[in-house]
LOTI-912996 format. One record per residue (C-alpha): residue number from 1; x, y, z. Coordinates in nm, 2 decimals, padded with zeros to 4 digits, m for minus. Layout:
# LOTI-912996
+-----+--------+--------+--------+
!   k !     c1 !     c2 !     c3 !
+-----+--------+--------+--------+
! NUM !      X !      Y !      Z !
...
+-----+--------+--------+--------+
# end
This chain:
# LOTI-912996
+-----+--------+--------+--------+
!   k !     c1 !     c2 !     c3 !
+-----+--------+--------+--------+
!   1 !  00.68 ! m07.50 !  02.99 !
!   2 !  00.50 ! m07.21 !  03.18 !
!   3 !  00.27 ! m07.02 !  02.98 !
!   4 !  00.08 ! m06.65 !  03.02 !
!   5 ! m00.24 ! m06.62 !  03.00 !
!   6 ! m00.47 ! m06.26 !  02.95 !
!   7 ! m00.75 ! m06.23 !  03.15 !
!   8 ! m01.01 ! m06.01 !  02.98 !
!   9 ! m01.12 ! m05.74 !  03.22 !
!  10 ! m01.46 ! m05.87 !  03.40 !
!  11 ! m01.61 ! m05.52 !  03.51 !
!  12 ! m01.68 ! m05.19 !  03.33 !
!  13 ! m01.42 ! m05.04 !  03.59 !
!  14 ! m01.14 ! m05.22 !  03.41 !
!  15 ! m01.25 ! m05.15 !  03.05 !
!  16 ! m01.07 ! m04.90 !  02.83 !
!  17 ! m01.30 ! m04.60 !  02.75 !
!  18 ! m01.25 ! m04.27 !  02.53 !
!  19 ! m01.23 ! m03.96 !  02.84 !
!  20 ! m01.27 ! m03.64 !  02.76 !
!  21 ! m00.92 ! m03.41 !  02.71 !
!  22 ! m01.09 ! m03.09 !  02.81 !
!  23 ! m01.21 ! m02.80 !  02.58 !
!  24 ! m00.90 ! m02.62 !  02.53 !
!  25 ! m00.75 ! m02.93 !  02.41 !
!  26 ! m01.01 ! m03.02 !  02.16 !
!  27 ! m01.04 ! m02.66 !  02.02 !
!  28 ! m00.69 ! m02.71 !  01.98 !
!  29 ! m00.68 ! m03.04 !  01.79 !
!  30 ! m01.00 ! m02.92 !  01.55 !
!  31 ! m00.80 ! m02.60 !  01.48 !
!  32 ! m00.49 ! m02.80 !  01.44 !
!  33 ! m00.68 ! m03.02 !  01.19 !
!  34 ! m00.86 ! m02.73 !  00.99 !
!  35 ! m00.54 ! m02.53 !  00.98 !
!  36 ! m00.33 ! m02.84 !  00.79 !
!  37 ! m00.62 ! m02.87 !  00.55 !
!  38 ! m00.59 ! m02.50 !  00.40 !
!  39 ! m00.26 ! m02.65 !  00.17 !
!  40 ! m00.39 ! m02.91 !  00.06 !
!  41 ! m00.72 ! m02.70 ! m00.06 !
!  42 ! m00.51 ! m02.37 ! m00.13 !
!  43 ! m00.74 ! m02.36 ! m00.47 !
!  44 ! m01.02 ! m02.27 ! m00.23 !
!  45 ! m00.86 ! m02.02 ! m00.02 !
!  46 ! m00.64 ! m01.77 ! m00.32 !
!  47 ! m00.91 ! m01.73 ! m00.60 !
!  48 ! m01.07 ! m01.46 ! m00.33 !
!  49 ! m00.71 ! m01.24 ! m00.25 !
!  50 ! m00.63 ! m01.22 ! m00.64 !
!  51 ! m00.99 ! m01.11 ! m00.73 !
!  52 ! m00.95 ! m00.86 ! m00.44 !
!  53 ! m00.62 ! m00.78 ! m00.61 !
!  54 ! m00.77 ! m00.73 ! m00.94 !
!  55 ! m01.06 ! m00.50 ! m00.85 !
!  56 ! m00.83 ! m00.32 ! m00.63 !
!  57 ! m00.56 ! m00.26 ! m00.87 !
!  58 ! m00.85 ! m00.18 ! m01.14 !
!  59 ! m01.05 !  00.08 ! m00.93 !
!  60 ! m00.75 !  00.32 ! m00.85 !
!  61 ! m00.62 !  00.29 ! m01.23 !
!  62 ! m01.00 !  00.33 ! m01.33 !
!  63 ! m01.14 !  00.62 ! m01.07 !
!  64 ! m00.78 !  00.82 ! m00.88 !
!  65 ! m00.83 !  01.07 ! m01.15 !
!  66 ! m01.16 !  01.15 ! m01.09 !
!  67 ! m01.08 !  01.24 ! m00.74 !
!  68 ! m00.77 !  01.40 ! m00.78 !
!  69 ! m00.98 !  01.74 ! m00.78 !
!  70 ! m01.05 !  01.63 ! m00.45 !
!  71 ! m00.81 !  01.78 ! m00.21 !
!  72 ! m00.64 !  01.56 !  00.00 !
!  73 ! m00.86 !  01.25 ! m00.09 !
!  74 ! m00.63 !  00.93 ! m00.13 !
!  75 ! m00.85 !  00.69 ! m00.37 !
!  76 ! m00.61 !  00.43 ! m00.29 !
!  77 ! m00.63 !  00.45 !  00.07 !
!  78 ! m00.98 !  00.50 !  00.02 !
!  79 ! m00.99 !  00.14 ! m00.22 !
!  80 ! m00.77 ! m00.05 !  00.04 !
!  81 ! m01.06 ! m00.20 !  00.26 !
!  82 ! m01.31 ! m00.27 ! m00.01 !
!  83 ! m01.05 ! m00.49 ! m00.15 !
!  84 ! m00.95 ! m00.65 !  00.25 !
!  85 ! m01.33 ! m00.69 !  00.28 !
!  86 ! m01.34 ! m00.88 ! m00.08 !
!  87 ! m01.04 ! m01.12 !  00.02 !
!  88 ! m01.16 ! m01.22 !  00.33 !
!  89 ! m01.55 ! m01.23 !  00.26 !
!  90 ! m01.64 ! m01.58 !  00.31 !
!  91 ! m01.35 ! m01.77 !  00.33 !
!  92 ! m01.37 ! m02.06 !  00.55 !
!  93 ! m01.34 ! m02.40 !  00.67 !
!  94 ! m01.69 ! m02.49 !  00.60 !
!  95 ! m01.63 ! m02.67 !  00.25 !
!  96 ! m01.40 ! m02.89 !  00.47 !
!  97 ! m01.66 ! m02.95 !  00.69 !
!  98 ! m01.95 ! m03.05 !  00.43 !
!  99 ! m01.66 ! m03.32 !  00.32 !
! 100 ! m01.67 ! m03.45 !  00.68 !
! 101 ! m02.06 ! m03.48 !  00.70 !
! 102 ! m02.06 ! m03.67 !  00.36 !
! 103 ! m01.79 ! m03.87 !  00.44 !
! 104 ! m01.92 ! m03.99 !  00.74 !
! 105 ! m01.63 ! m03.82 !  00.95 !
! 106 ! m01.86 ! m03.55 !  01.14 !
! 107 ! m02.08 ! m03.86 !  01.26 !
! 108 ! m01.80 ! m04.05 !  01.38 !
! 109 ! m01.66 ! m03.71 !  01.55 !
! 110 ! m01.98 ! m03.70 !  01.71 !
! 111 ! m01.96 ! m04.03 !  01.86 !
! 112 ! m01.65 ! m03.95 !  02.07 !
! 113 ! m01.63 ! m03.75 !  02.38 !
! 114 ! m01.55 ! m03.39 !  02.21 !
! 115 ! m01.70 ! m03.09 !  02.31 !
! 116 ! m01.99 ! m02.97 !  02.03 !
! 117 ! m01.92 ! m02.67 !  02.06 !
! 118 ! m01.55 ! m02.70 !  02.00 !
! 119 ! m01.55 ! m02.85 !  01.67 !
! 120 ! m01.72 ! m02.54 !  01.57 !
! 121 ! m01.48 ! m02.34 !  01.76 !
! 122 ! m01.21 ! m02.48 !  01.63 !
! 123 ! m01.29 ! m02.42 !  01.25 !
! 124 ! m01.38 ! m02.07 !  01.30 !
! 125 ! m01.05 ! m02.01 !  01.52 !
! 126 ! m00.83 ! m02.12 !  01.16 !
! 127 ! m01.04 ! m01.90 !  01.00 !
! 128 ! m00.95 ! m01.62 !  01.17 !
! 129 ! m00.59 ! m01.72 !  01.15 !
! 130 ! m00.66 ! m01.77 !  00.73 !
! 131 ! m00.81 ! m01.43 !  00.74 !
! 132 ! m00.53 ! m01.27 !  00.89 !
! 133 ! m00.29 ! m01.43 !  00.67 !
! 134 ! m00.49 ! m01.34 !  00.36 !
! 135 ! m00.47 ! m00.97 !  00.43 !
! 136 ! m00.09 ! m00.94 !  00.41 !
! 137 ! m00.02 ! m00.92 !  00.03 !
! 138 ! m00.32 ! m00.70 ! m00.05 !
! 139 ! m00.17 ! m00.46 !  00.22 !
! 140 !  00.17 ! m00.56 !  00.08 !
! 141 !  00.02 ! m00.42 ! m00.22 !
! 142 ! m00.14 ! m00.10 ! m00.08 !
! 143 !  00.20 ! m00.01 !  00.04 !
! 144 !  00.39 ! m00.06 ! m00.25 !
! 145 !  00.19 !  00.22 ! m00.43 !
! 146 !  00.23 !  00.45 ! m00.14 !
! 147 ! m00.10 !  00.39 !  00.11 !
! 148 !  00.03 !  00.49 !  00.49 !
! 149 ! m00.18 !  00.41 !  00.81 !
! 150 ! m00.23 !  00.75 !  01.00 !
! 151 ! m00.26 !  00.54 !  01.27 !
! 152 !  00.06 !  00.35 !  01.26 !
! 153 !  00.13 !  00.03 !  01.34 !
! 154 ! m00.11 !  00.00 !  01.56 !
! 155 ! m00.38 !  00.09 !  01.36 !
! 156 ! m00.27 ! m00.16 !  01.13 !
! 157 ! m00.32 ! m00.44 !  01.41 !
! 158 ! m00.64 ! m00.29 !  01.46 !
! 159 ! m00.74 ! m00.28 !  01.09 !
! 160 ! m00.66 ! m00.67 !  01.04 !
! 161 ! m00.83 ! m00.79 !  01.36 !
! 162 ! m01.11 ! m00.60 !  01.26 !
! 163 ! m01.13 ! m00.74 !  00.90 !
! 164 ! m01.07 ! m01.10 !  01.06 !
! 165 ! m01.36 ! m01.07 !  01.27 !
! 166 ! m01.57 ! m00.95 !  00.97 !
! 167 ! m01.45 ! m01.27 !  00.81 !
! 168 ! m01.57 ! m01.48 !  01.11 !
! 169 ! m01.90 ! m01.34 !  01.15 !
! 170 ! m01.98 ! m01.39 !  00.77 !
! 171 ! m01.82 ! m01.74 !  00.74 !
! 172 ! m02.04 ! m01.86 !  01.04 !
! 173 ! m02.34 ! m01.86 !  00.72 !
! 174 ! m02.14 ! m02.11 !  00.55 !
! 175 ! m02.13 ! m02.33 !  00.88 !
! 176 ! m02.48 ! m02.32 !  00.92 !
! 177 ! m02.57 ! m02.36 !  00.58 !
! 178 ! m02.29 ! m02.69 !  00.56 !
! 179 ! m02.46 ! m02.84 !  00.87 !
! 180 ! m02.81 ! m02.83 !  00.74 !
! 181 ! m02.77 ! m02.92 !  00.42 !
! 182 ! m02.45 ! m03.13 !  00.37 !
! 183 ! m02.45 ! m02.97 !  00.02 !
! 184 ! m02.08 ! m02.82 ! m00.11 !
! 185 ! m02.26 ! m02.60 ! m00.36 !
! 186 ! m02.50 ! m02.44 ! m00.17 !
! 187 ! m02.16 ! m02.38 !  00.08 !
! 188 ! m01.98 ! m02.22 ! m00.21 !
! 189 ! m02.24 ! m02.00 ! m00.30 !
! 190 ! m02.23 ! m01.84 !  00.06 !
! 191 ! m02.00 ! m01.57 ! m00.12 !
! 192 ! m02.30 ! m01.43 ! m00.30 !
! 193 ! m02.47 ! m01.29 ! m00.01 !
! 194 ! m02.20 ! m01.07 !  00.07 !
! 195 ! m02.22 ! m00.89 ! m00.34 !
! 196 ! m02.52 ! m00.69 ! m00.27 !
! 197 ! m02.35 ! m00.56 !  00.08 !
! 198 ! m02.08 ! m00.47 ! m00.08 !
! 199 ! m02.22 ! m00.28 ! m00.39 !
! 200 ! m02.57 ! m00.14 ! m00.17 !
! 201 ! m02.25 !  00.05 !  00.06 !
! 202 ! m02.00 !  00.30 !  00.02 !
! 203 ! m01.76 !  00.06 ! m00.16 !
! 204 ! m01.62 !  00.32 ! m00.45 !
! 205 ! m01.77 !  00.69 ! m00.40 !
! 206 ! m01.76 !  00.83 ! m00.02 !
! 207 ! m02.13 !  00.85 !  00.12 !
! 208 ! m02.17 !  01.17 !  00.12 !
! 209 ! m02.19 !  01.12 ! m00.30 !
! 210 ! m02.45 !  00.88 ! m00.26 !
! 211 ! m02.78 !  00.99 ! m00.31 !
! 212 ! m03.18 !  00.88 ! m00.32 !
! 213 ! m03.28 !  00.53 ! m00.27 !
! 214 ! m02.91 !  00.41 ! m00.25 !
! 215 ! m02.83 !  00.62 !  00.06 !
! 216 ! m03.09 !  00.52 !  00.21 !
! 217 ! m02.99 !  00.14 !  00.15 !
! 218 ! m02.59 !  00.21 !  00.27 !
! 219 ! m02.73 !  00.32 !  00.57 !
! 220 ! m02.86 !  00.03 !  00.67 !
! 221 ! m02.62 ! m00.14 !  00.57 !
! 222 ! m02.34 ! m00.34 !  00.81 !
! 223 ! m02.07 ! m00.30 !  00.55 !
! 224 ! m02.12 !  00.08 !  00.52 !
! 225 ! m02.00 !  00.15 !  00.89 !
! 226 ! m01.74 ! m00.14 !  00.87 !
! 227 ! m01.56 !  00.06 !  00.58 !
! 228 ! m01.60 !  00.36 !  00.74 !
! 229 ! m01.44 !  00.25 !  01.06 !
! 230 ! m01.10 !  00.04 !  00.85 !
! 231 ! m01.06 !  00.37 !  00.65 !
! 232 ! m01.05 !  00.62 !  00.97 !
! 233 ! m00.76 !  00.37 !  01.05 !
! 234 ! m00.64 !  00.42 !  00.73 !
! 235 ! m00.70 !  00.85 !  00.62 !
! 236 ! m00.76 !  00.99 !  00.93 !
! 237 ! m00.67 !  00.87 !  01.25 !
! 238 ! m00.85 !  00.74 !  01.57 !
! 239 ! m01.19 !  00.83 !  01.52 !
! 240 ! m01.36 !  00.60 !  01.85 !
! 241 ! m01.74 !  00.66 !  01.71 !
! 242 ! m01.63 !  00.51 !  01.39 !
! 243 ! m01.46 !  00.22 !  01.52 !
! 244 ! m01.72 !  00.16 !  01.73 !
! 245 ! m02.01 !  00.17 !  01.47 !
! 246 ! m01.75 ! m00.09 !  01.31 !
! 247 ! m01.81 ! m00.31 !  01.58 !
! 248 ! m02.20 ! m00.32 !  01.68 !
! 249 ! m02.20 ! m00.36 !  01.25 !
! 250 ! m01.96 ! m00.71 !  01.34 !
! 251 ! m02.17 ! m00.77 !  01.60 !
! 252 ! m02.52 ! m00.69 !  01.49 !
! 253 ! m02.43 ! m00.98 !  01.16 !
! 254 ! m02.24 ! m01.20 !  01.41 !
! 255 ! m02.52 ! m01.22 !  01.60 !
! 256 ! m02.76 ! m01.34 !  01.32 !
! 257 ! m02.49 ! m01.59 !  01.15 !
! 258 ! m02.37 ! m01.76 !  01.51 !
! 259 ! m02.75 ! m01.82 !  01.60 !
! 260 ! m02.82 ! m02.00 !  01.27 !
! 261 ! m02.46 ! m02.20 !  01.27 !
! 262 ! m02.58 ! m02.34 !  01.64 !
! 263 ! m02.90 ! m02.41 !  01.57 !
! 264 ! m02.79 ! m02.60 !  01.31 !
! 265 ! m02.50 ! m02.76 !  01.49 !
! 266 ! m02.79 ! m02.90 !  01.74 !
! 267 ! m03.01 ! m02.99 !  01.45 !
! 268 ! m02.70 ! m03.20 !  01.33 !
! 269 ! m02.60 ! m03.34 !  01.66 !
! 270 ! m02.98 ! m03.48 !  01.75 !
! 271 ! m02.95 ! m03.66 !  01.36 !
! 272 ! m02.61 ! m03.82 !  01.41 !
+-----+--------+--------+--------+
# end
């Protein structure tokens, strides 16, 4: 009777070993991953679009007739980014990700030859997609009571890439805070650092109404020149300067959140 034996390989040359699938791929597969999580945590993800909802619908039954003096002021076009930026202020992957770092997952991630950078890359790139997504029934909503974009449909483009990479620089907080601490309540309480940007701004009186210390404040403040940009989409047409103080505002918070989210991604990486 012949048998078959199995030689075991005798040289590292012959041993199987985990190689690298290139960045694309892994930004791919950590997106992939992220993005079939958001079902399964919808609880986590809708609480944000129906308060946006509520304050939205609220404010223009509250305050349109105050401003119907106003000649050619729309309130509810005026409303309509205050209640984007609410929906899609600090939603993001990074509860997901405190769940991996407890659970042992991140570690294990980290021993295998993905990019760093990429599993990072890869949460933030669903968020953008959730963000986007997220927008569509509060606009669904702002048309249904009659708000128009003066800059048509490609305004609108504009307005939602613009919101979603609001979203991204803000959620990048969470990140860092998940990766340094490993703590899923001090990553749900991210959302509170947006409230005073939101109320210190130009959220529900036009600036020029502002006046005193409070002007002052909305000046300085990111959010002021974000609204002002998404509601010269909205009212009044291509207006570049705004759109472009829109941007350096993204940019200038960006800036801040990315550098803490990887520093803390290298703080986590020397750990594991």
């Amino acid at each position: 009777m012949n048998t078959t034996s199995v030689v075991a390989p005798t040289d590292d040359s012959d041993a199987l070993r985990a190689r690298p699938a290139g960045f694309v791929h892994d930004v791919g597969a950590i997106a992939g991953r992220a993005l079939r999580g958001v079902p399964r945590d919808i609880e986590a993800v809708m609480p944000p679009v129906f308060i946006a909802l509520f304050f939205f619908i609220v404010n223009i039954a509250t305050l349109s007739k105050l401003t119907q003096s106003a000649g050619g002021f729309d309130y509810k076009a005026f409303q309509m980014p205050t209640a984007i930026l609410l929906g899609v202020t600090g939603v993001s992957r990074a509860p997901a990700l405190v769940l991996d770092v407890q659970n042992g997952y991140l570690d294990r991630l980290l021993m295998t030859p993905i990019r760093r950078l990429a599993i990072l890359l890869g949460h933030m790139i669903a968020d953008v997609a959730v963000a986007m997504a997220l927008t569509v029934p509060i606009l669904v909503v702002g048309f249904a009571i009659g708000v128009r974009f003066e800059t048509g449909v490609l305004g609108l483009v504009v307005f939602i890439l613009l919101a979603a990479l609001w979203s991204l620089a803000f959620s990048a907080f969470g990140y860092a805070i998940a990766l340094k601490t490993g703590n899923p309540a001090a990553v749900n309480s991210t959302f509170l650092l947006f409230f005073p940007f939101l109320f210190l701004t130009s959220s529900y009186v036009p600036r020029s109404q502002l006046s005193g210390w409070l002007d002052t404040v909305a000046g300085l403040n990111p959010v002021t020149y974000l609204l002002e940009g998404l509601r010269s989409l909205v009212s009044t047409g291509w207006e570049w300067s705004e759109l472009g103080k829109s941007l350096a505002a993204i940019a200038v918070l960006g800036t801040l959140s990315m550098s803490l989210c990887f520093a803390a991604l290298r703080g986590r990486t020397k750990r594991a």
